[in-house]
C-alpha positions in Angstrom: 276.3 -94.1 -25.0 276.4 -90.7 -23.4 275.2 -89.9 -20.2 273.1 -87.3 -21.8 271.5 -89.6 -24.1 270.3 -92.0 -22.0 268.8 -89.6 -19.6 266.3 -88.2 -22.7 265.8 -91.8 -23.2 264.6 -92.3 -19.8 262.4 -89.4 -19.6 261.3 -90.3 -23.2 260.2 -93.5 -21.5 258.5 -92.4 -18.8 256.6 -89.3 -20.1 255.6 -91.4 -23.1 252.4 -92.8 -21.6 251.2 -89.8 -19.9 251.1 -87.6 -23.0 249.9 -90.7 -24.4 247.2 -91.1 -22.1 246.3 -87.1 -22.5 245.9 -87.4 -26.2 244.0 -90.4 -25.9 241.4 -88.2 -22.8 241.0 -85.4 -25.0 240.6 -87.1 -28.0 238.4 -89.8 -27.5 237.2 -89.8 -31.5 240.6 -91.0 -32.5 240.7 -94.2 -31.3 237.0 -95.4 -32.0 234.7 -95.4 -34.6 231.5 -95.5 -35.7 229.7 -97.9 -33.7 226.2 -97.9 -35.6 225.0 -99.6 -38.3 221.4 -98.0 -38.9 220.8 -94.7 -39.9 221.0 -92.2 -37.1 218.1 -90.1 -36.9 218.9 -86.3 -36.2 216.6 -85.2 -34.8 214.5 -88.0 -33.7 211.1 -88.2 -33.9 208.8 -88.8 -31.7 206.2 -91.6 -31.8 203.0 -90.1 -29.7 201.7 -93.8 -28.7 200.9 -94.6 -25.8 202.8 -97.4 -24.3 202.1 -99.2 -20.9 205.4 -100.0 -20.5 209.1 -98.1 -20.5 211.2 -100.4 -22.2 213.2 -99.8 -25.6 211.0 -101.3 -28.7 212.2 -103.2 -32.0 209.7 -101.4 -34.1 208.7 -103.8 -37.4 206.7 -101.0 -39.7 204.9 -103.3 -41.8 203.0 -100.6 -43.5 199.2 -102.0 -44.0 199.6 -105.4 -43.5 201.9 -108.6 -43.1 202.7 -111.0 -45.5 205.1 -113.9 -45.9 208.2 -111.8 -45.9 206.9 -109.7 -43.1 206.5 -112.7 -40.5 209.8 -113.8 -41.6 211.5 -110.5 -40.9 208.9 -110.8 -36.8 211.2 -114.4 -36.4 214.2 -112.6 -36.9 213.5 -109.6 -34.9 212.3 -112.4 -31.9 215.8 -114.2 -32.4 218.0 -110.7 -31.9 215.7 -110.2 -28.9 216.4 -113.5 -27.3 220.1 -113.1 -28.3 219.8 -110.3 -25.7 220.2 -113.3 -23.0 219.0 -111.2 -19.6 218.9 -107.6 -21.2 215.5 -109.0 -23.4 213.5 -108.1 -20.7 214.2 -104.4 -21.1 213.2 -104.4 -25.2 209.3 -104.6 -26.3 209.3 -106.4 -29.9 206.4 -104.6 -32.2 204.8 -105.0 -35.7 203.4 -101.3 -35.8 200.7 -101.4 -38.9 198.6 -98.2 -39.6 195.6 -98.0 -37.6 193.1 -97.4 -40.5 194.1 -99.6 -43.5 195.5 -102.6 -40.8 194.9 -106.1 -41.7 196.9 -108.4 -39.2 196.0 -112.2 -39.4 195.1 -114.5 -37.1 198.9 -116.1 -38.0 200.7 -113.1 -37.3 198.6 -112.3 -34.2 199.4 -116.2 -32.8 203.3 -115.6 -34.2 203.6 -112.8 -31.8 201.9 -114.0 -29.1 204.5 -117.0 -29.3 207.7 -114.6 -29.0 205.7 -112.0 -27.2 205.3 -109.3 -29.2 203.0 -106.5 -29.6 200.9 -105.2 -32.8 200.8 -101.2 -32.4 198.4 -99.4 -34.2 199.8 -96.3 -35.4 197.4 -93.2 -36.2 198.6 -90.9 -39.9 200.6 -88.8 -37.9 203.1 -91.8 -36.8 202.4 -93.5 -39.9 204.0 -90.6 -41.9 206.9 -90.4 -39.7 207.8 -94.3 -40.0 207.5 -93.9 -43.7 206.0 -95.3 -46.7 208.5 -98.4 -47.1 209.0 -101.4 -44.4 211.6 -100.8 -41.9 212.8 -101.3 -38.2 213.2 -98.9 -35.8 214.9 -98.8 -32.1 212.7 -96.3 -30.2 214.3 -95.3 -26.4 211.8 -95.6 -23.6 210.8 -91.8 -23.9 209.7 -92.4 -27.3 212.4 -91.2 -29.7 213.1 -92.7 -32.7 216.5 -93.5 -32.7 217.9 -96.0 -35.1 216.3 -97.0 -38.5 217.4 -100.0 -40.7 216.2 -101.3 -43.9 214.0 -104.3 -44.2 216.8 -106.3 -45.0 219.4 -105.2 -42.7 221.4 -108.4 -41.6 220.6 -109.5 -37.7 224.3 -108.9 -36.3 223.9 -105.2 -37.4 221.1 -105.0 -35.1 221.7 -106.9 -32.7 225.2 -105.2 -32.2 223.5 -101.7 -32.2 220.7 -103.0 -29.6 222.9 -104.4 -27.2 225.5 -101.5 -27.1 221.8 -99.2 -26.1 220.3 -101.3 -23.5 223.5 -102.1 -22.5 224.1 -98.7 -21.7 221.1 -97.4 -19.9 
């Protein structure tokens, strides 16, 4: 080999990693991906309840009332809390049900009481922004709306999406 070639190699080899590393500091977005799996909100809205505590909330919007599928969904949403390990204590887990047409059992009421939950009685206003259809939501501690998933959303998506928030803050 020529002396001339193994000199580019060696700069080759040691300027690789710091344009490397450059590219990979200015361009952040190329080496990740989306890390959500709800629908991002943009812009979020904002619930106007009033909430004792700041803590991030699993929001179950059950509509008018709770039935069968409903507390099944409130035992799932109470194991991805408890997966939390040490974090749970910094997520509130809700069943929010409109304030007017609200029928919540004395089942549901004892089921939540269990896992320690909270029913939150939305007014029309918050009721329209939650929607018509049963969903959860991950509100922030300021009130936003962040995250929403379908009913059926499997409990790794949200649990993965949860973590990675209160993880953060």
């Amino acid at each position: 080999m020529k002396r001339t070639t193994i000199i580019c190699l060696l700069i080759l080899v040691f300027a690789a990693p710091g344009i490397a590393a450059y590219f990979a500091y200015t361009h952040p977005n190329w080496w990740t991906t989306t890390t959500n799996h709800g629908q991002l909100l943009q812009p979020p809205p904002v619930l106007h309840h009033e909430s004792i505590t700041k803590k991030w909330q699993l929001i179950y919007w059950g509509g008018d009332h709770c039935d069968v599928a409903c507390r099944k969904r409130l035992d799932d949403l109470a194991r991805v809390r408890l997966a939390l390990g040490r974090r749970l204590y910094h997520v509130d887990m809700v069943l929010a049900v409109n304030a007017k047409t609200s029928d919540v059992s004395e089942v549901v009421q004892h089921q939540l009481q269990q896992v320690d939950g909270h029913i939150l009685l939305l007014d029309e206003v918050d009721a329209k922004v939650l929607g018509a259809t049963p969903a959860i939501y991950i509100v922030n501690p300021a009130h936003f709306v962040i995250l929403a998933y379908s009913a059926t959303q499997p409990n790794d998506d949200i649990f993965q999406d949860l973590k990675k928030m209160v993880s953060d803050t």
